[in-house]
Every structure is written in structure tokens, then in C-alpha cells.
N, C-alpha and C positions, 0 to 999 in steps of 0.2 A: 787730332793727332793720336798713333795711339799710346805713345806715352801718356800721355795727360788722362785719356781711360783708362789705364791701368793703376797709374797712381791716383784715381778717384776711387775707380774698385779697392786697392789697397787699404786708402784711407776710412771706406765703409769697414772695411773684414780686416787689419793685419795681416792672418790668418791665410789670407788668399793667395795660392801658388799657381803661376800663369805656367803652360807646356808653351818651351818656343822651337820650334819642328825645325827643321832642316832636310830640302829635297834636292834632287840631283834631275840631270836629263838621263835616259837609257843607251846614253854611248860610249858609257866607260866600263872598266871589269868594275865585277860585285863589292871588291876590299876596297878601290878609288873613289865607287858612290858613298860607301859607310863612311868612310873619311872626312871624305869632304863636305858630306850632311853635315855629321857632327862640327866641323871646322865655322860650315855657313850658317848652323843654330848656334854653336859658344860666340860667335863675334855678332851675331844680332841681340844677345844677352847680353856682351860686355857693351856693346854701343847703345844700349838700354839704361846701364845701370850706371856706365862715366859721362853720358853725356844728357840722358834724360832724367838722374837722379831719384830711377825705378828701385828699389831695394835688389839689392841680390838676392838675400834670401826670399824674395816674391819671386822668384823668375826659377825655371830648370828649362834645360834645352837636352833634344834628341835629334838626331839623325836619324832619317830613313832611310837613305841611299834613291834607289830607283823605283823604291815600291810606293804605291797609289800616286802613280804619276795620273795627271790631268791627261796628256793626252800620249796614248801608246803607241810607241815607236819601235822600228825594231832594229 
């Protein structure tokens, strides 16, 4: 699971800060992807850190919106 990898890295480093990203599909305006990246990386962080007992201060989360999508739509 990757809790459990991260609160192992954790436990090796403190120190260690995980990026937890947030993506979107290409079908909504530019301000609705930023949004809602950010929204779907802070709640993969908070269900990290209340329910897997990840450290908060180990965890930052970013939104990207629609950029480096996997695959390009238009």
C-alpha cells in the first residue's frame, strides 16, 4: 500500500517531503482544472494523513489542472 511506503520512507528520513499531484481531464475551462487539481491532491493528502496516519508535515499537495495529461484530448 502506499501508505505504508511512505510511512517507511518517513520513518528512514523524518526529513522526507512526499509531492502529492492532482490531475484533471481536458474538458473543462483552465480556473475549473486548477481547482479542482488542487481539491483532488489536498483530499488525497488529508485521506493520507486521517486515515493512514502519514504525517502532514511529510505530505505537500499541487494541482496541475489539465497539464501533462496522459493522454491528449481535445
Amino acid at each position: 500500500m502506499i501508505a505504508d511506503g511512505l510511512n517507511r520512507a518517513i520513518t528512514r528520513n523524518p526529513r522526507e517531503v512526499f509531492l502529492i499531484e492532482g490531475h484533471t481531464d481536458a474538458g473543462r475551462k483552465r480556473r475549473r482544472h486548477l481547482s479542482l487539481s488542487d481539491r483532488r491532491a489536498e483530499s488525497a493528502a488529508t485521506l493520507l494523513t486521517q486515515q493512514f496516519q502519514v504525517p502532514a508535515e511529510n505530505l505537500t499537495s499541487q494541482g496541475y489542472g489539465k497539464q501533462y495529461l496522459k493522454e491528449q484530448t481535445s
